[in-house]
C-alpha positions as CSV (number, residue, x, y, z in Angstrom):
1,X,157.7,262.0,193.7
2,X,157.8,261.6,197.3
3,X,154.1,260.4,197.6
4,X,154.8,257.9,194.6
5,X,157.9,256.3,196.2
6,X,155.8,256.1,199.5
7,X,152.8,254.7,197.6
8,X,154.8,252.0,195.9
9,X,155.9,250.7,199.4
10,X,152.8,250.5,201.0
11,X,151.4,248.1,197.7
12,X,154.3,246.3,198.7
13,X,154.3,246.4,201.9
14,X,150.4,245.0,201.3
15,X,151.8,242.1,199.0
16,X,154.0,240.9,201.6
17,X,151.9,240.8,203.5
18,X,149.7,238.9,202.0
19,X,151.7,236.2,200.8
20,X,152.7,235.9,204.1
21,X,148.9,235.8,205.6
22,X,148.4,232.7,203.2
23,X,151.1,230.9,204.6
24,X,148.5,230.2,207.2
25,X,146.4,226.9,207.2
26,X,143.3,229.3,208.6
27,X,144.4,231.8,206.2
28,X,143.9,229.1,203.6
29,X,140.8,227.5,204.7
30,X,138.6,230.4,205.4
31,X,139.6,231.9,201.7
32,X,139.1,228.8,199.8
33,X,135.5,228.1,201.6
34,X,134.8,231.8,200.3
35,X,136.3,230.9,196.7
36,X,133.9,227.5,196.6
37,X,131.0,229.1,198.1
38,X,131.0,231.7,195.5
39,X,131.6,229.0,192.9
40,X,129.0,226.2,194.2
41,X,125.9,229.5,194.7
42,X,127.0,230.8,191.4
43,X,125.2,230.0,188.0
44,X,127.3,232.0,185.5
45,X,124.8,234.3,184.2
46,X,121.5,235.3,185.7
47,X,118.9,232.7,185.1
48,X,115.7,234.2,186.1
49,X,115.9,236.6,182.9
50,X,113.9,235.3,179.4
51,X,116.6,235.8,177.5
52,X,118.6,233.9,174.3
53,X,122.6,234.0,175.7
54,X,125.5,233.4,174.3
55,X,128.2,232.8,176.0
56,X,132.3,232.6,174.1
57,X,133.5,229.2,175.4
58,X,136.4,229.5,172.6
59,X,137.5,231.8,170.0
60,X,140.4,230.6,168.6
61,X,141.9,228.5,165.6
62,X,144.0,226.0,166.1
63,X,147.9,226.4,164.8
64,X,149.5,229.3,166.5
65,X,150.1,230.5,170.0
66,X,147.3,231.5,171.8
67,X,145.9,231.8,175.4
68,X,142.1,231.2,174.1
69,X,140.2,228.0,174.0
70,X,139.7,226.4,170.2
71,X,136.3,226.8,168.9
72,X,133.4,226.6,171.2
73,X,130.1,228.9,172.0
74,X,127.1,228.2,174.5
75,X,123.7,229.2,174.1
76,X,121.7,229.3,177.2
77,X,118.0,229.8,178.0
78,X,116.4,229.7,180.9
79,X,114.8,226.2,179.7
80,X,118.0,225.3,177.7
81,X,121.8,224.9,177.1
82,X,123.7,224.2,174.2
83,X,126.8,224.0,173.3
84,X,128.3,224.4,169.7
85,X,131.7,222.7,169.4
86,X,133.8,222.1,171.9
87,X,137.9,222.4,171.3
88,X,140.8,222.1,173.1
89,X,140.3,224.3,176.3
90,X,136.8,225.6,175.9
91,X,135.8,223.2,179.3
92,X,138.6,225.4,181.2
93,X,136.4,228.2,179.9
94,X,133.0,226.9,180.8
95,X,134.3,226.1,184.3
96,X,135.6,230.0,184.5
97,X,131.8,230.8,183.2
98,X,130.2,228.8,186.1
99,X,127.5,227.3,183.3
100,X,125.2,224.9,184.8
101,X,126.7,222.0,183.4
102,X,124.6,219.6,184.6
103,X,121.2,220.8,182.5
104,X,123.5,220.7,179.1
105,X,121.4,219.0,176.9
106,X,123.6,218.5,173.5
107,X,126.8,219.7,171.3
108,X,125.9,220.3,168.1
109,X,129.2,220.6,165.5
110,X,129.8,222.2,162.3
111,X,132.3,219.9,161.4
112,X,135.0,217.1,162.6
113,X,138.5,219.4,162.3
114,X,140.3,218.7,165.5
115,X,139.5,222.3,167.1
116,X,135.8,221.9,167.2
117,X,136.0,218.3,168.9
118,X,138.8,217.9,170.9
119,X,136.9,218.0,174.3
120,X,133.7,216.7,173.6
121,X,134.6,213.9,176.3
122,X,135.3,216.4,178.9
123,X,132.7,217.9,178.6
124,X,130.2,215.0,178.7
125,X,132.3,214.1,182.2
126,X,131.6,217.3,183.6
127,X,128.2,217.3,182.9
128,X,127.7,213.3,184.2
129,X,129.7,214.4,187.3
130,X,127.4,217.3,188.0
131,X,123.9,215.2,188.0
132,X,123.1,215.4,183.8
133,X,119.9,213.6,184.1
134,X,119.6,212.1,180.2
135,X,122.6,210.8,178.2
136,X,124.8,214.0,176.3
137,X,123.5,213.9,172.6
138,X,126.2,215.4,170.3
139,X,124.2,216.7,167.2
140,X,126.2,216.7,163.8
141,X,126.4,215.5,159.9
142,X,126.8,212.6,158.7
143,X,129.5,210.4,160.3
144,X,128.8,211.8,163.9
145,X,128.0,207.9,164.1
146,X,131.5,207.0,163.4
147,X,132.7,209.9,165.8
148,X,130.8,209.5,168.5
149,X,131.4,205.6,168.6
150,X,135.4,206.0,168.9
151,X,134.8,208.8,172.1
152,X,132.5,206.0,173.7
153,X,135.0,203.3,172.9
154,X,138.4,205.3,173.7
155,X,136.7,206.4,177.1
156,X,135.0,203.1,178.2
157,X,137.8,202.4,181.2
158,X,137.8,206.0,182.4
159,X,133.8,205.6,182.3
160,X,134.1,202.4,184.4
161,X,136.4,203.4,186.8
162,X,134.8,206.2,187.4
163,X,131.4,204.4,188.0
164,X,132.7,201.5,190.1
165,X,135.1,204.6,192.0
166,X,131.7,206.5,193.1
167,X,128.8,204.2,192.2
168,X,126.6,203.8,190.0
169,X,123.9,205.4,192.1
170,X,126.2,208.7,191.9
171,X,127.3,208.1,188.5
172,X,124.9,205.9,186.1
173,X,127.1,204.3,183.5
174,X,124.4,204.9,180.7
175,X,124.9,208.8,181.2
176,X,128.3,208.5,180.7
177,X,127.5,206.8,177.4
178,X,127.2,209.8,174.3
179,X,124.4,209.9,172.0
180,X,124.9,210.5,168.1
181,X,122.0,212.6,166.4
182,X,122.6,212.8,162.8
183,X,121.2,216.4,161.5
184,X,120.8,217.6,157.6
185,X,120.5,221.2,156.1
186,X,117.2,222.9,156.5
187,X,116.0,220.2,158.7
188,X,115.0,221.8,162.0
189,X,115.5,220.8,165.3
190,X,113.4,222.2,167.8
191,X,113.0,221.8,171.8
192,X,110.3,223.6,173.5
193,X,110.7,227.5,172.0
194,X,113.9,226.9,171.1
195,X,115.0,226.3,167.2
196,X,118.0,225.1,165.6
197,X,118.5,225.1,161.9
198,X,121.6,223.7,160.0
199,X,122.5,224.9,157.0
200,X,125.3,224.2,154.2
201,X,128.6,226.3,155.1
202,X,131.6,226.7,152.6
203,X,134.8,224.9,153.9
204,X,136.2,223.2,151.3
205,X,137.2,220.2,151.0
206,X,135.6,219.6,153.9
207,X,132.0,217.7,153.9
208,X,129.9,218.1,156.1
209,X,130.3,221.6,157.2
210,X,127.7,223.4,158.9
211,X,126.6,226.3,160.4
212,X,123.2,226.8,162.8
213,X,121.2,229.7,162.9
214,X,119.2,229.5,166.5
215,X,116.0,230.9,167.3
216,X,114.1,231.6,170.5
217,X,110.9,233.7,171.2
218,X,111.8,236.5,168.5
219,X,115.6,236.7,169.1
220,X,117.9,234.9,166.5
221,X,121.6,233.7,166.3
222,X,123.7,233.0,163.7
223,X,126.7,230.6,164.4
224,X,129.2,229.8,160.8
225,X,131.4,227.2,162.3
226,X,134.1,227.4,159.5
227,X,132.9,228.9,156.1
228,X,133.4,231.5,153.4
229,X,130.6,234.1,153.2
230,X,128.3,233.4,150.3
231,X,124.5,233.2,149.0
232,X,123.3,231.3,151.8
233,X,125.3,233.4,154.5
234,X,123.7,236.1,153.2
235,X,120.0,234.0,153.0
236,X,120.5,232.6,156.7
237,X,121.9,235.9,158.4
238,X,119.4,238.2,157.0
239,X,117.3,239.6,160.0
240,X,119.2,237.7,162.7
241,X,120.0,239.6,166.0
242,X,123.2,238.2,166.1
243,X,125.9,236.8,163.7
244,X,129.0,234.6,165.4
245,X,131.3,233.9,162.8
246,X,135.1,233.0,161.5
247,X,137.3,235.5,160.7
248,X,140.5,235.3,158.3
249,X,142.9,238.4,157.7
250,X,144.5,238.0,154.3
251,X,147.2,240.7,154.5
252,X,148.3,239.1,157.6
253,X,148.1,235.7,156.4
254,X,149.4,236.0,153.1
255,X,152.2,237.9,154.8
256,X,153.4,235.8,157.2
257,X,153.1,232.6,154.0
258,X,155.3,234.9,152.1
259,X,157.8,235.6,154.8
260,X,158.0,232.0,156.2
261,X,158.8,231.0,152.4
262,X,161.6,233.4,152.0
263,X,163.3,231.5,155.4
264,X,163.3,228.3,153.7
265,X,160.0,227.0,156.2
266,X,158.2,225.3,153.1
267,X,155.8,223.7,154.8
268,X,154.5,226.5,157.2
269,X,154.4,228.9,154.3
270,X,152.4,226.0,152.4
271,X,149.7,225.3,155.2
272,X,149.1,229.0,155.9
273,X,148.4,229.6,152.0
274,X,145.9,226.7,152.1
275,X,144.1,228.4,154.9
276,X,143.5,231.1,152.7
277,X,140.6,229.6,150.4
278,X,138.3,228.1,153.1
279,X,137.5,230.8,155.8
280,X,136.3,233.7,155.6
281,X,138.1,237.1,155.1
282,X,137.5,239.9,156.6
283,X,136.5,241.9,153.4
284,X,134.0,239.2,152.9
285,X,132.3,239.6,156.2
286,X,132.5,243.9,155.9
287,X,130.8,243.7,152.7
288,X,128.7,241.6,154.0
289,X,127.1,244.3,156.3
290,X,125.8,245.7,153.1
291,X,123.8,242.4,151.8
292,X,122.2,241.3,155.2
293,X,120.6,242.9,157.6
294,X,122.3,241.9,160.8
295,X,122.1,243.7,164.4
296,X,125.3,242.9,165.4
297,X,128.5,240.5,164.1
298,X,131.3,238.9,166.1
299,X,134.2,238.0,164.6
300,X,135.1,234.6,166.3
301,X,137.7,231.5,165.7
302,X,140.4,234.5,164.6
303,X,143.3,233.5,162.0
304,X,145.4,233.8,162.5
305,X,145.2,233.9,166.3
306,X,145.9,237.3,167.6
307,X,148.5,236.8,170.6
308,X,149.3,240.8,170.6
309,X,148.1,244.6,170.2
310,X,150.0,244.2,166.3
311,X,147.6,241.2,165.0
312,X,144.7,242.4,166.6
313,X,145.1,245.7,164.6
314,X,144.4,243.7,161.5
315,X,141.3,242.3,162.6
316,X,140.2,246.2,163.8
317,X,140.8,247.6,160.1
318,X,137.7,249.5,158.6
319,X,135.7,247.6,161.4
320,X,132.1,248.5,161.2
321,X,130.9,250.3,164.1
322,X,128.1,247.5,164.9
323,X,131.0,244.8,164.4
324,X,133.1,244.0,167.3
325,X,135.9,241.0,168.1
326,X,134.6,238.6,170.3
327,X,136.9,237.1,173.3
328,X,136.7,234.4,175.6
329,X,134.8,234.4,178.4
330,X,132.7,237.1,176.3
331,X,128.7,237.4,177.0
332,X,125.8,238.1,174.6
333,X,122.7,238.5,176.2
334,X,119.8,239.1,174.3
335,X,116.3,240.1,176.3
336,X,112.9,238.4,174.6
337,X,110.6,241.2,174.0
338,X,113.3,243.4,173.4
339,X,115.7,244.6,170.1
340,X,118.5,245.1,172.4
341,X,122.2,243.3,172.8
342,X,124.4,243.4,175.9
343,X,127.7,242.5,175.9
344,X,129.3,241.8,178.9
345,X,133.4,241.8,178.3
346,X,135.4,239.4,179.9
């Protein structure tokens, strides 16, 4: 007991101490030229391997508390990077990743909800700030037109000052301008060895609402955006190294509806039942593991958002043993040449 007591003081003792050392303007200035040397040598995940990455940018849905960014996942080659939806915090989690923001080359979305868009501006200033060289295409259904045209119109002052602020040598006004790409079901897109395929997903009443399966030298992804599990889950996820998709518990859902109800809260208990019908449950996606034949499955964009140990038991029940829940910050990395996924936790 003795030792403990002592050991405790010393921690302290160490704590103090160190608030105290940063009270120091040299204190301060020699750790914070360590912190943005790290940062400015850094490249978020090794580049030199030939790999297909993903990297979590956001795994969360969007009513509830939660400290994870809304819906948004990267995929990085050494040739490419992608991102697929961007919501509200997912650029906090891209700067925490150290991606190489300035080689992004597009955001593809599965659909227009608020959780998948939010911060598709931020991220196009991030990557204009950092040296993009080519405008920042954002890749979706029809009515990306419409989309992209209000970011580009709600953000032409910010865009100006910002040019006139640091010149237009250091900040082109074109590349600050977004790009809209219409994409279609079954209608590849491909860049160099990488492919991207949209397909139909199931989020009704919602329209369009897609989801991308990505390939690269032999590896495949999967991505759902929002979407029940059906036929063409099944069809598009079959053989894929890697499926990232939504996850709904009903027990937990339905549960909280019921209870909110009984309190006389109407309208939560109303918009949690509608949830119900348009993503997918986790039943769904277990039986699924019996139809396709899929390496590995994420659950991502988790409803409802699971803020503690209790909620993320129900997204653990009867979880398959090549099934896992994915988190921000998470890493896929998936080697060409190879059968093999690493994931690196956050």
């Amino acid at each position: 007991m003795k030792k403990i007591v002592i050991l405790v003081a010393v921690l302290a003792a160490l704590v103090l101490a160190g608030n105290l050392a940063l009270k120091s303007e040299q204190v301060q200035e020699a750790v914070l030229t360590r912190f943005v040397t790290a940062i400015a040598s850094g490249s978020g995940a090794p580049a030199t391997e030939d790999a297909l990455r993903v990297y979590v940018c956001g795994s969360a849905s969007p009513l509830g508390r939660t400290d994870q960014a809304q819906a948004c996942l990267a995929v990085i080659t050494p040739e490419h990077f992608y991102l697929f939806d961007l919501g509200a915090g997912a650029n906090r989690t891209l700067s925490d990743g150290n991606l190489p923001m300035r080689r992004l080359k597009g955001v593809f979305l599965t659909h227009f909800h608020s959780d998948h868009i939010a911060e598709i501006y931020e991220a196009n200033l991030a990557s204009w700030v950092q040296g993009r060289a080519v405008p920042l295409r954002v890749l979706g259904g029809e009515g990306v037109e419409t989309l992209v045209e209000g970011l580009n119109t709600t953000y032409q002052f910010d865009r100006a000052h910002r040019a006139e602020h640091h010149g237009e040598a250091m900040l082109p006004p074109a590349l600050g301008i977004l790009a809209a790409v219409t994409v279609a079901p079954g209608i590849a897109y491909q860049d160099g060895d990488l492919k991207i395929t949209p397909y139909q997903a199931e989020h009704p009443p919602i329209s369009p609402a897609l989801g991308y399966r990505i390939e690269y030298k032999g590896r495949s992804v999967v991505i759902s955006g929002d979407s029940n599990v059906n036929e063409v889950t099944v069809s598009v996820s079959d053989g894929a190294d890697l499926l990232l998709h939504d996850a709904l518990s009903v027990p937990a859902v339905s549960l909280m509806s019921q209870v909110f109800g009984e309190n006389g809260r109407e309208r939560v208990s109303k918009i949690m039942r509608d949830v119900l019908d348009y993503h997918a449950s986790l039943e769904s996606l277990i039986e699924l593991n019996d139809k396709a034949d899929v390496d590995r499955v994420a659950y991502y964009h988790l409803v409802p958002n699971p803020t503690n140990a209790l909620f993320m038991a129900f997204f653990e029940r009867n979880l398959p043993e090549s099934y896992l829940i994915a988190q921000d910050r998470m890493w896929f990395h998936l080697p060409v040449g190879s059968d093999t996924i690493r994931v690196t936790e956050p």
